[in-house]
C-alpha positions as CSV (number, residue, x, y, z in Angstrom):
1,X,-17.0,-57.6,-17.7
2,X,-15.8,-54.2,-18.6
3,X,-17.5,-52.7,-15.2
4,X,-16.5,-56.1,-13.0
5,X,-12.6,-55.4,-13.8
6,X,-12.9,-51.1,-13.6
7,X,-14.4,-52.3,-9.7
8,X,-11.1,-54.2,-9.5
9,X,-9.2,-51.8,-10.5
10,X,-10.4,-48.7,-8.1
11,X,-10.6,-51.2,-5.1
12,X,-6.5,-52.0,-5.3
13,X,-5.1,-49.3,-7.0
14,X,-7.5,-46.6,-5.5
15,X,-4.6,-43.6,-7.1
16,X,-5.1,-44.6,-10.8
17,X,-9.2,-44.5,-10.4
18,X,-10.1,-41.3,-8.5
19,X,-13.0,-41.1,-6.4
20,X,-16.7,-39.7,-8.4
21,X,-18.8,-37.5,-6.4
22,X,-22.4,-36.2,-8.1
23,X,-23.2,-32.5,-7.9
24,X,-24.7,-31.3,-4.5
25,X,-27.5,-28.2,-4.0
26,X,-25.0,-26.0,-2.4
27,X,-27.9,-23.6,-1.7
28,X,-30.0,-25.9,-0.1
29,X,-31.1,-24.2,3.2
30,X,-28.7,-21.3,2.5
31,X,-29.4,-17.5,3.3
32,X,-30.9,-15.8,0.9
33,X,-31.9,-12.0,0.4
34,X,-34.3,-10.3,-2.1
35,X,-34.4,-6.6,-2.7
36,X,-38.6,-6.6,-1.4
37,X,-41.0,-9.1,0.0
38,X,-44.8,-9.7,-0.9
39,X,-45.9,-11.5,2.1
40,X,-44.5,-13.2,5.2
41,X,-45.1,-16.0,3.8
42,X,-43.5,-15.1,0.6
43,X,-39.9,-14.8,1.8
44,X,-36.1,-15.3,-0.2
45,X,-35.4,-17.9,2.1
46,X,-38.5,-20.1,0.5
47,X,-36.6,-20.2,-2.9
48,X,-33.6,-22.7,-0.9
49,X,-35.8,-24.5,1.0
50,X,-35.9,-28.0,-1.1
51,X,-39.8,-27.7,-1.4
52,X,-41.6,-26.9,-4.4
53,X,-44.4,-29.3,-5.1
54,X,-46.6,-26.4,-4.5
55,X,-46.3,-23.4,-7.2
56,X,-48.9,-21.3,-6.4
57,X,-47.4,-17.9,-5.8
58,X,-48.3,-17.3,-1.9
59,X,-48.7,-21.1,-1.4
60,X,-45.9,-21.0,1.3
61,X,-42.8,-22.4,-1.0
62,X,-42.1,-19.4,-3.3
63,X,-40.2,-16.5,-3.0
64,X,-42.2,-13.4,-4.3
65,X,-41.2,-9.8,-4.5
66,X,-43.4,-6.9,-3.9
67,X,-42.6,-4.7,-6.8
68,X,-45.5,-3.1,-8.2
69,X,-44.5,-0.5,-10.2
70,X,-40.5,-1.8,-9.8
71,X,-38.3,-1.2,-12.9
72,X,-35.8,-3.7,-11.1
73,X,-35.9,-6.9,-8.9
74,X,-33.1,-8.6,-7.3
75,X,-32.8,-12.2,-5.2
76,X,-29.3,-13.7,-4.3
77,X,-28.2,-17.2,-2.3
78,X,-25.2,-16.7,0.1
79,X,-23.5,-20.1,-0.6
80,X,-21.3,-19.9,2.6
81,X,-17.6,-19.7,0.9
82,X,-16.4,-19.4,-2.9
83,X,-17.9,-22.8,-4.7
84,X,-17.0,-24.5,-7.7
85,X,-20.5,-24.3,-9.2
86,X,-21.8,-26.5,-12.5
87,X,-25.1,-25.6,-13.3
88,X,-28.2,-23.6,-11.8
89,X,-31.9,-25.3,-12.0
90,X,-35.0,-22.5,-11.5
91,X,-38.0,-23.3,-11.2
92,X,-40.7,-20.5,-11.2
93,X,-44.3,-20.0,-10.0
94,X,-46.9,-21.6,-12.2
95,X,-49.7,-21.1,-9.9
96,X,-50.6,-25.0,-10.6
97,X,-51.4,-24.5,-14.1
98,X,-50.2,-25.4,-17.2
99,X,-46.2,-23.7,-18.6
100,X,-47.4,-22.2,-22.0
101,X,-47.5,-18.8,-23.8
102,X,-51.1,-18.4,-22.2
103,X,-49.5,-18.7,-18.5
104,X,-49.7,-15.1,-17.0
105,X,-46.2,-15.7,-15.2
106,X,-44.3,-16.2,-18.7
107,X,-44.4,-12.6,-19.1
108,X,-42.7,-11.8,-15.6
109,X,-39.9,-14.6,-16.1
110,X,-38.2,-13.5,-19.6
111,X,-35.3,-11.2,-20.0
112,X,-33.9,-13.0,-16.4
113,X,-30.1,-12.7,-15.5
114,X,-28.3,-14.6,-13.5
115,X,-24.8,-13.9,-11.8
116,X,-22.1,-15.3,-10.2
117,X,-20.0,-13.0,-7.7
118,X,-18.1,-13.0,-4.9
119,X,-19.5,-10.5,-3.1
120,X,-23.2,-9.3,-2.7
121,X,-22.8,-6.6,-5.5
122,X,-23.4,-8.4,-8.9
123,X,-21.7,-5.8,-11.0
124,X,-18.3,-7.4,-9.3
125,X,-19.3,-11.0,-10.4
126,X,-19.8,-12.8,-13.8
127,X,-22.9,-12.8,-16.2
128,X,-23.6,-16.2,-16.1
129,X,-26.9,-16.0,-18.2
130,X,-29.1,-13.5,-19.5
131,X,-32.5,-14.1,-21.8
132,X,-32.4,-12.7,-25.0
133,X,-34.3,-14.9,-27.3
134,X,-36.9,-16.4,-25.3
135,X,-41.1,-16.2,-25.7
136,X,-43.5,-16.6,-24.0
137,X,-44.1,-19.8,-26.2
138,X,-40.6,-21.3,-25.7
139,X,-39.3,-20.1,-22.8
140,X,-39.0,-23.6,-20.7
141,X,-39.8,-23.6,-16.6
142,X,-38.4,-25.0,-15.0
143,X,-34.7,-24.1,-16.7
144,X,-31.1,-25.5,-16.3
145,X,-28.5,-22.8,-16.6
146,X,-24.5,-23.9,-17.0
147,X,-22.4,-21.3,-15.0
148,X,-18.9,-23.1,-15.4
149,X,-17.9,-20.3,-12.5
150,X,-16.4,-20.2,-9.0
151,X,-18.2,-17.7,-6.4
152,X,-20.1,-17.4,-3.3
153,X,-23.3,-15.2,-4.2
154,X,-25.7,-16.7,-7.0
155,X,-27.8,-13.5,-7.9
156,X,-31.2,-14.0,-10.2
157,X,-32.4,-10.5,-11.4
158,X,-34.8,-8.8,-13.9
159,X,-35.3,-5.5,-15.4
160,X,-37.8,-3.1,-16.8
161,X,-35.9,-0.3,-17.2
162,X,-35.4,0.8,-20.9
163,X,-39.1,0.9,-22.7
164,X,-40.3,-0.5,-25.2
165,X,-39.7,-3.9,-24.2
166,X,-40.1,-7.1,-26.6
167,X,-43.4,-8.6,-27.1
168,X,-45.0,-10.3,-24.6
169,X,-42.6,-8.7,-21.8
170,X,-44.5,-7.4,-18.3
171,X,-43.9,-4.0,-18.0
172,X,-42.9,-4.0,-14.3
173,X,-40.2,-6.6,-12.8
174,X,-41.1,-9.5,-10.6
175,X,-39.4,-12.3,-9.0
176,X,-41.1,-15.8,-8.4
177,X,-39.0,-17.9,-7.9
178,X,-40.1,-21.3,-6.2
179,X,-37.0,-22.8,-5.9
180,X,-33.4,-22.0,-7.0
181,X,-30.8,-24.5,-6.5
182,X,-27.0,-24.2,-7.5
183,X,-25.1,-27.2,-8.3
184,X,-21.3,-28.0,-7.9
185,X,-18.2,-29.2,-5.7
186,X,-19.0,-29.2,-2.4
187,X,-15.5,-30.6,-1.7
188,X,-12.6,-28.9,-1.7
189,X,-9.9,-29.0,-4.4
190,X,-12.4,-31.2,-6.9
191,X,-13.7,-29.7,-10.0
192,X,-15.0,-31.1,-13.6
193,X,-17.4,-33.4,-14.4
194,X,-19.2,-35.1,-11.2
195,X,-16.4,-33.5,-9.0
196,X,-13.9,-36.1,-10.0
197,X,-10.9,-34.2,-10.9
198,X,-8.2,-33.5,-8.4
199,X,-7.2,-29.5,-8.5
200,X,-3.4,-29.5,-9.4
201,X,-1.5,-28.4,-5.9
202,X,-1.4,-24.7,-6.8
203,X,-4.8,-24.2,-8.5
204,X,-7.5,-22.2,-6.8
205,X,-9.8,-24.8,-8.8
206,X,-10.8,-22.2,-10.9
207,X,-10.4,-25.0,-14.1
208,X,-11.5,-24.7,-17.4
209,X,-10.2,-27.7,-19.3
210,X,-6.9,-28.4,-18.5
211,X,-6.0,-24.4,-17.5
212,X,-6.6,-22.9,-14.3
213,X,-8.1,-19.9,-14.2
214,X,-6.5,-18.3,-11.1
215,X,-3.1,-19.9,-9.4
216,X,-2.8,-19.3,-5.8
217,X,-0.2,-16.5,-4.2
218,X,3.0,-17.2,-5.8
219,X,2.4,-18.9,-8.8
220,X,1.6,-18.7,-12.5
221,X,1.0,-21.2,-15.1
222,X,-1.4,-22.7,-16.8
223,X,-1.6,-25.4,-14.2
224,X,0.2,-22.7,-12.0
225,X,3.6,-24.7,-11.9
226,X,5.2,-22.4,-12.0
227,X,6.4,-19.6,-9.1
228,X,6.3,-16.0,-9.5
229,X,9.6,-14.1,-10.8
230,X,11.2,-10.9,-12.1
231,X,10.4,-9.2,-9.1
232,X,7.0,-10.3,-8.9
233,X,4.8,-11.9,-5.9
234,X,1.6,-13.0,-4.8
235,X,-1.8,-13.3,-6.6
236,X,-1.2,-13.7,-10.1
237,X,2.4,-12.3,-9.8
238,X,0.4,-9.1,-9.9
239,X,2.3,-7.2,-7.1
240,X,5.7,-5.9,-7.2
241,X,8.8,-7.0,-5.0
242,X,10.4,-4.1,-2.9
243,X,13.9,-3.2,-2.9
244,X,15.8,-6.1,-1.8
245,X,19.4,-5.6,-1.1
246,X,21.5,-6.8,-4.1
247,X,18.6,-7.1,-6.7
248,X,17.5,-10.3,-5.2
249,X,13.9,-12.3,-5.6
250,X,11.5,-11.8,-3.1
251,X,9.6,-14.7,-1.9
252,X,7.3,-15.2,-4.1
253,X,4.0,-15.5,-2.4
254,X,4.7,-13.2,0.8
255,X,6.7,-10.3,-1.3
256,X,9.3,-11.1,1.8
257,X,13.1,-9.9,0.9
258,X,15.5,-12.7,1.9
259,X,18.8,-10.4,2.8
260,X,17.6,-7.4,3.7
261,X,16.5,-4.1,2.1
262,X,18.9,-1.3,-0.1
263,X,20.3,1.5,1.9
264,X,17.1,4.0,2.4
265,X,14.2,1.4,2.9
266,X,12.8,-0.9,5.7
267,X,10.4,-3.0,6.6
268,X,9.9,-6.9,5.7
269,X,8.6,-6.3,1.8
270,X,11.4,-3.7,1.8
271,X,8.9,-0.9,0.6
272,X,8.7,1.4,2.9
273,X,11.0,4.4,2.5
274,X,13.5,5.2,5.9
275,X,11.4,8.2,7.9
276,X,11.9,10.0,11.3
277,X,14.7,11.9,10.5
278,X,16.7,8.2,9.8
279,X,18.3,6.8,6.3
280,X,20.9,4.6,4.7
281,X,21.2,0.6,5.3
282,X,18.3,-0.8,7.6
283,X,17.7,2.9,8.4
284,X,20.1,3.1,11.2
285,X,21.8,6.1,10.3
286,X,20.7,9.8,11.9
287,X,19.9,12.8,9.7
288,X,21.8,16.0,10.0
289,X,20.5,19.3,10.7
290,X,18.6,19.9,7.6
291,X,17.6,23.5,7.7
292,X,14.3,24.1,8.8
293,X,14.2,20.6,10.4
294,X,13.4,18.9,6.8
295,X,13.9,15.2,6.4
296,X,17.0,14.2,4.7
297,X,17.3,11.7,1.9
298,X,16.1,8.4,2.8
299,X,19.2,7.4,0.7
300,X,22.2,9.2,1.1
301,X,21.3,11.5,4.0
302,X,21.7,14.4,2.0
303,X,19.9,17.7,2.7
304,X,17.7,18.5,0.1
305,X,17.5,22.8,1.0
306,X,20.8,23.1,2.7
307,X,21.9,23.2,6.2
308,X,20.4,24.9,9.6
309,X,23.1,27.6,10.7
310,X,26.5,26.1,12.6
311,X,26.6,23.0,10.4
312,X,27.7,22.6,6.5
313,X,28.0,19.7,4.2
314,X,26.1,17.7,2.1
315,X,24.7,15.8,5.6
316,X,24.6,18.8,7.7
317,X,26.8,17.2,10.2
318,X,30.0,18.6,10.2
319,X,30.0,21.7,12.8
320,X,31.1,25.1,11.3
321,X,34.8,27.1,12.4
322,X,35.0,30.3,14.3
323,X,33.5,32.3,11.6
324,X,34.8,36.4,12.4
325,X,31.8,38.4,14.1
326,X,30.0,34.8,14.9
327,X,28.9,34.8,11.2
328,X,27.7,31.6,10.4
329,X,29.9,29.2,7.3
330,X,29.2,28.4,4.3
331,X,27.0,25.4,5.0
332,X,28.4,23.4,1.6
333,X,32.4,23.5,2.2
334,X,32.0,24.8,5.9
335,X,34.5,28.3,4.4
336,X,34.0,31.7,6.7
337,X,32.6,34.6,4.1
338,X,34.9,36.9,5.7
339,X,37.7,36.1,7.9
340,X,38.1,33.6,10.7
341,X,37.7,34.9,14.5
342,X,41.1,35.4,16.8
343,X,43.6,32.7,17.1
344,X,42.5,30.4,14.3
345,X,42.8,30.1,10.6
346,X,42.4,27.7,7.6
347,X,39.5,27.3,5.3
348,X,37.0,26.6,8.0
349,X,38.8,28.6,10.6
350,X,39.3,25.3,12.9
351,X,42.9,25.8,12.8
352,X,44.5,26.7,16.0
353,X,47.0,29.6,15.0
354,X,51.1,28.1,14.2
355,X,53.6,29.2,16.1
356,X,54.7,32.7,15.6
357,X,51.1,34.0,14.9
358,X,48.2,35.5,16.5
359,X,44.9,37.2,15.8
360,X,42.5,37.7,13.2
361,X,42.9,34.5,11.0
362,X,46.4,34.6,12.6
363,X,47.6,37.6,10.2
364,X,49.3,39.0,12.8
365,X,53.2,38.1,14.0
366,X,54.1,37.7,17.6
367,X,57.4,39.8,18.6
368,X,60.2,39.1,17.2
369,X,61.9,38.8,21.1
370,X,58.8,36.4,22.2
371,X,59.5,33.4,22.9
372,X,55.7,32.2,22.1
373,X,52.9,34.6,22.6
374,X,48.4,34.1,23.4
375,X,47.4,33.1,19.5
376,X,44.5,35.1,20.7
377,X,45.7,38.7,21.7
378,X,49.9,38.4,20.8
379,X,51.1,38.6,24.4
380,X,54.1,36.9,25.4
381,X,52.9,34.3,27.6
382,X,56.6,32.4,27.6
383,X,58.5,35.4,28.6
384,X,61.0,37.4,26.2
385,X,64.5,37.0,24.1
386,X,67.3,37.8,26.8
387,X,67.8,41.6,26.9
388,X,63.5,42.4,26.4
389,X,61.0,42.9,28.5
390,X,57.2,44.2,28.1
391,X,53.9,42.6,27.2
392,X,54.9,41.6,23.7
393,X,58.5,42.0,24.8
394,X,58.9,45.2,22.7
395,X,61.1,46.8,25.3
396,X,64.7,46.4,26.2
397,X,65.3,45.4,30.0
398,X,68.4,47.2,32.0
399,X,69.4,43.4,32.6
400,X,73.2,43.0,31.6
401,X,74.9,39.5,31.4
């Protein structure tokens, strides 16, 4: 009855009953590598193949390395794409005779490791399992291994590298392996137990229980609910935002500043500093002349080691005075270190000379009978006073009203 009204159930209200798929052999027919090769026949590709009826060693359906002498032997499955995997079955050679302690290929199967990775290096991946307690008496063939893991590369691997090895070990390392198949969730976003739980939206399906293990870009959580913040994006709200203009959040998956960067940084993630001789907001602004054509703050535009000669301030952009002797300013407040040149004055000397004065800084007075003389040399350009005459109208004229 129980079973009749469950059918019921799943056939009208197909949300409340999800859908229950068994395991698949995701390596069935897969590529597969092995660190040597015994015989032609004897290939990693023999271990995926779905047939193992036959476990004689070089019977056509195992994979065998050629390791004599070996300390190490390596095989791995490329499973096409990071899988949700359940469990790994292995079956190793027998050679057609009966699994017990009196089996030679007992010896060459204990202290096996398997990993999960997701790449072909195993040292990047997970120890799923690794055989510490077994003898040649108990160790079963062929074995089911729970690896509760996500990843692409299933890697099988034995040793004989640190002697004395426990009793009953070979003392080189083999592989045999007549079949290898890796169970799990061919379908994407289904995990758990006969792939019939529905990954929450942001879960890589990385689940243990009811966490998940790794949230996609962006979010966090323990069902990854919730999105990255305090100036955090991507995977695992590992990365750092840039400088966004007024503090604010960057998106939280691309890193992406939504108003712009602060004055002195560019680029979409607003974490690249301004460069080619640029600074300030959006990097728009030009740099001074920095002495010895250094950058300038990305910032402020302020030159970290002063100006180039002819230009002073804390941008370099203000152009110097006429210095006496063409010396060159003071290249923080632009003053002359000696005196200005002819016909100007002030603290930068780039003060045409008043009325009534000429030369040197305009220390000198025109003639009193000018009537306005060259700021440069004193001469009376306007003519004289009634009554004077003369270049700087320092002689009386014969002229009588």
């Amino acid at each position: 009855m129980y079973a009749v009204v469950l059918l019921v159930c799943c056939s009208w209200v197909a949300l409340l009953c999800p859908s229950v798929q068994a395991y698949e052999n995701l390596a069935l027919n897969k590529p597969a590598w092995q660190s040597s090769t015994a015989e032609s026949d004897t290939g990693a590709e023999r271990a995926v193949d779905g047939r193992y009826n036959d476990l004689w060693w070089n019977g056509g359906q195992c994979a065998v390395s050629d390791d004599w002498g070996q300390t190490t032997t390596e095989w791995r499955v490329d499973l096409g794409g990071v899988k949700s995997i359940h469990h790994v079955f292995i079956q190793y050679a027998t050679n057609n005779e009966v699994w017990d302690e009196n089996n030679v290929y007992t010896e060459v199967f204990l202290g096996f490791y398997v990993y999960i990775s997701n790449t072909t290096n195993k040292e990047d991946g997970v120890l799923c399992f690794r055989d510490t307690n077994y003898t040649r008496a108990t160790i079963p063939n062929p074995v089911n291994i729970t690896c509760p893991y996500h990843g692409r590369y299933v890697i099988y691997y034995n040793s004989r590298i640190h002697p004395p090895y426990p009793e009953g070990y070979s003392d080189v390392a083999w592989n045999f392996l007549c079949e290898v198949e890796v169970y799990g969730c061919s379908t994407p976003g289904r995990y758990g137990e006969n792939c019939s739980l529905l990954c929450p939206e942001n879960c890589n399906c990385d689940v243990i229980g009811n966490t998940c293990v790794e949230c996609v870009s962006g979010y966090k959580g323990h069902l990854c609910y919730e999105e990255c913040g305090g100036h955090t994006y991507g995977l695992g709200c590992n990365q750092s935002c840039g400088n966004c203009s007024g503090g604010a959040q960057c998106d939280h998956v691309t890193g992406i500043c939504p108003n712009g960067c602060v004055a002195g940084m560019y680029g979409h993630k607003c974490d690249l500093a301004c460069g080619s001789y640029t600074y300030g907001v959006e990097c728009k602004e030009m740099c001074g002349n920095c002495s010895n054509r250094e950058p300038c703050h990305h910032v402020d535009g302020s030159c970290p080691s002063g100006c180039d000669a002819g230009v002073y301030g804390v941008k370099c952009k203000q152009s110097c005075g006429n210095c006496s002797n063409g010396d060159t300013c003071n290249d923080v407040d632009g003053s002359c270190p000696y005196a200005c040149d002819v016909g100007v004055y002030g603290k930068t000397c780039d003060k045409a000379c008043q009325s009534g004065r000429y030369g040197i800084s305009c220390t000198k007075a025109c003639g009193q009978n000018c009537q306005g003389c060259n700021r440069f040399n004193g001469v009376c350009e306007f003519g004289c006073h009634p009554g004077w005459t003369g270049t700087f109208c320092e002689k009386r004229s014969n002229y009588r009203i």
